[in-house]
C-alpha positions in Angstrom: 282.0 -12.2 45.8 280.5 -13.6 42.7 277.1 -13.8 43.9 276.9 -10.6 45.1 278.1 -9.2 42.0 275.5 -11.4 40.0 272.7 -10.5 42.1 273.7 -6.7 40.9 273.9 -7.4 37.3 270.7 -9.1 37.3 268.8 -6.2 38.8 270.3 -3.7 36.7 268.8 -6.1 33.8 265.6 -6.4 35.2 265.5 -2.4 36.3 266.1 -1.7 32.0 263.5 -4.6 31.5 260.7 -3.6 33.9 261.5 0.3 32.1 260.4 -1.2 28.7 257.9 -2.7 30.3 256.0 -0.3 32.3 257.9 3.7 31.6 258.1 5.3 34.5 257.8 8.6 32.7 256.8 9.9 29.4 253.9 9.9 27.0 254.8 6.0 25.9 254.0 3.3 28.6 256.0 0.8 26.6 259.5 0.8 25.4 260.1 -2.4 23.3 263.6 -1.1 22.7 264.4 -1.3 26.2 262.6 -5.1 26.7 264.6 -6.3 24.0 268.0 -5.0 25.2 267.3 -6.6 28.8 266.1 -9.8 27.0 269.6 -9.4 24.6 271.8 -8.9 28.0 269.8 -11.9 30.0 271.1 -14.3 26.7 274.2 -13.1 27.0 274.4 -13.4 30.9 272.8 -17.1 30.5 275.6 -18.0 27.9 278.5 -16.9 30.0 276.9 -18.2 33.7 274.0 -20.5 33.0 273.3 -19.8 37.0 269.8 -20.8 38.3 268.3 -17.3 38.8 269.9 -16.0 35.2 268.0 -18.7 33.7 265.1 -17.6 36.0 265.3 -13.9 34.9 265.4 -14.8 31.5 262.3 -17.1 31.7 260.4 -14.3 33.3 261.2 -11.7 31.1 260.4 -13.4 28.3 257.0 -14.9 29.8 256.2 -10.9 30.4 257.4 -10.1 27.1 255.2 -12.4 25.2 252.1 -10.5 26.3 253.2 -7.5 25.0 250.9 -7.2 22.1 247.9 -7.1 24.0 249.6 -5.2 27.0 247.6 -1.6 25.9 244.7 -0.7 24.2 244.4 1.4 21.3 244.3 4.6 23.0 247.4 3.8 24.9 245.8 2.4 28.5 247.3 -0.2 30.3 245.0 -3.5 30.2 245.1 -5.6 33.2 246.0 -8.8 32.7 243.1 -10.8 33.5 241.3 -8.5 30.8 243.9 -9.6 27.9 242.7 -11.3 24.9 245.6 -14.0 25.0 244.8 -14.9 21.6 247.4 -11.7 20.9 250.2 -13.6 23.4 253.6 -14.5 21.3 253.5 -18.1 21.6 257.0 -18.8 20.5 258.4 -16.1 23.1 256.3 -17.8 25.5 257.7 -21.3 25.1 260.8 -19.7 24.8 260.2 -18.8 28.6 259.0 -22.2 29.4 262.0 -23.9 28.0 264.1 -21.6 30.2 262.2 -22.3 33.4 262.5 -25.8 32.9 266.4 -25.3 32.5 266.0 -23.3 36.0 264.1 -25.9 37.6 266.6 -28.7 36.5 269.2 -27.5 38.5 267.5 -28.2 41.6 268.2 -24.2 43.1 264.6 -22.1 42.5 265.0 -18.9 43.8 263.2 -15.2 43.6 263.2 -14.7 39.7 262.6 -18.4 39.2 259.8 -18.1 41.3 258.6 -15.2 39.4 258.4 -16.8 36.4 256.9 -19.9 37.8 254.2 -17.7 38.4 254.2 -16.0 34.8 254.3 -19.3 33.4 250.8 -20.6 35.6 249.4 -17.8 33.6 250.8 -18.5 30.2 249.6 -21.7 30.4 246.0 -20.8 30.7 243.4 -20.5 28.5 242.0 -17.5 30.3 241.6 -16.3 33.7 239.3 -18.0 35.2 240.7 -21.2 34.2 244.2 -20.0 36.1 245.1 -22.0 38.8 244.8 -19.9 41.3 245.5 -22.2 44.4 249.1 -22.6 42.7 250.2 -19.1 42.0 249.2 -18.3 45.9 251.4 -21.3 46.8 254.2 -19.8 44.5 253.9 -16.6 46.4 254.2 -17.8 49.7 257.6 -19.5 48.8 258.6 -16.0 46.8 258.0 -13.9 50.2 259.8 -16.5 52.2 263.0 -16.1 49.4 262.3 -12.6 48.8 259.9 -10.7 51.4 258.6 -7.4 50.0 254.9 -5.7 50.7 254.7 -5.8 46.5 255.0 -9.4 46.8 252.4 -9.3 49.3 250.1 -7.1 47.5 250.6 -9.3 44.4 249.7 -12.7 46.4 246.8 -10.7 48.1 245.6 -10.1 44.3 245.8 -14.1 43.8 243.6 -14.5 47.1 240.9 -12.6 45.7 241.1 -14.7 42.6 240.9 -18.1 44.8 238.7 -16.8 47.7 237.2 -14.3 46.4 237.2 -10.4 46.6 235.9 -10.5 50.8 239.4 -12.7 51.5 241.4 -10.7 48.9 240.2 -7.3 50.6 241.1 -8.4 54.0 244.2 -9.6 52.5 245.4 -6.0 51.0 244.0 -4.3 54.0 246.8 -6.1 56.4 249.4 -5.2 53.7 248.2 -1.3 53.3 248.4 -1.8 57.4 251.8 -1.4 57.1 251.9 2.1 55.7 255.0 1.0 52.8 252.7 1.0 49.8 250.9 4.1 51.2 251.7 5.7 47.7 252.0 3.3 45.8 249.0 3.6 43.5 248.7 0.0 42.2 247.8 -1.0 45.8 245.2 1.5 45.8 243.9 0.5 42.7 243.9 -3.2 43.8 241.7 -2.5 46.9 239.4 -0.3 45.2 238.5 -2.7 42.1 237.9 -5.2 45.2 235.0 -2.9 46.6 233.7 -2.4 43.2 233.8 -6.3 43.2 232.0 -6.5 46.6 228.9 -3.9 45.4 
């Protein structure tokens, strides 16, 4: 029963940390109060159960969390984060992460969150987006949709493709995932495939 229940408790944490995060309504697209409390319960949690995805959770939000500052612009507009100036990225919250990943990976058992912020943690460790490796974080999502199939995941990974193939392999990519009519309103996917056409001219 245990796992079950933990598996509920952590997405309730993640569902109040991916609010803060990214509002899914009202004028303010970020609600730091909300981030913290999820980071607050995900210490807590760790403390109590130091299991393999808690410790994975916690990396990740904190990995997001440390971009924060450079998360909008001054009018309020979400910046993408290949276009973040990462000199704004909290490096102690970012190690933070790191040290908790490596507490994840120590226990031998990687699985979706931990994989998460494996990928998080490619991009916190570079120095800017084109010196990402790219090759890794599409490895790391083929091993997240094998633990944790989803066509977000796939649009994500088909994201990194375009990155490590360019934007003709990362169009074909989200073109098989739109295929499947899930993400037909989901406007990130949208978005994805038509900064890929501005890409291609």
């Amino acid at each position: 029963e245990l796992p079950g229940r933990l598996e509920t408790v952590l997405r309730a944490i993640y569902l109040i940390f991916n609010e803060g995060y990214m509002a899914s309504a009202g004028a303010v697209a970020l609600r730091a109060e909300l981030t913290a409390e999820a980071i607050r319960l995900g210490r807590l949690l760790v403390a109590l159960l130091p299991d393999p995805e808690a410790l994975g959770l916690l990396a990740l939000m904190l990995l997001h969390d440390s971009r924060r500052a450079a998360r909008l612009s001054g009018d309020g507009a979400v910046i993408l984060l290949t276009d973040q100036d990462r000199s704004r990225w909290d490096g102690s919250r970012r190690a933070e992460g790191l040290v908790f990943l490596g507490r994840a990976y120590a226990t031998g058992e990687i699985g979706s969150y931990g994989l998460q912020a494996a990928i998080a943690a490619v991009h916190a460790e570079a120095e800017s987006a084109d010196t990402t490796d790219w090759r890794r974080i599409v490895t790391l999502y083929d091993l997240l949709l094998k633990a944790d199939p989803s066509p977000v995941v796939a649009l994500n990974r088909a994201a990194a493709i375009a990155m490590r193939d360019g934007p003709a392999m990362g169009l074909a990519a989200v073109d098989t995932v739109l295929a499947g009519g899930e993400l037909d309103g989901y406007s990130f996917a949208h978005a994805t495939r038509a900064e890929l056409l501005f890409r291609l001219g």
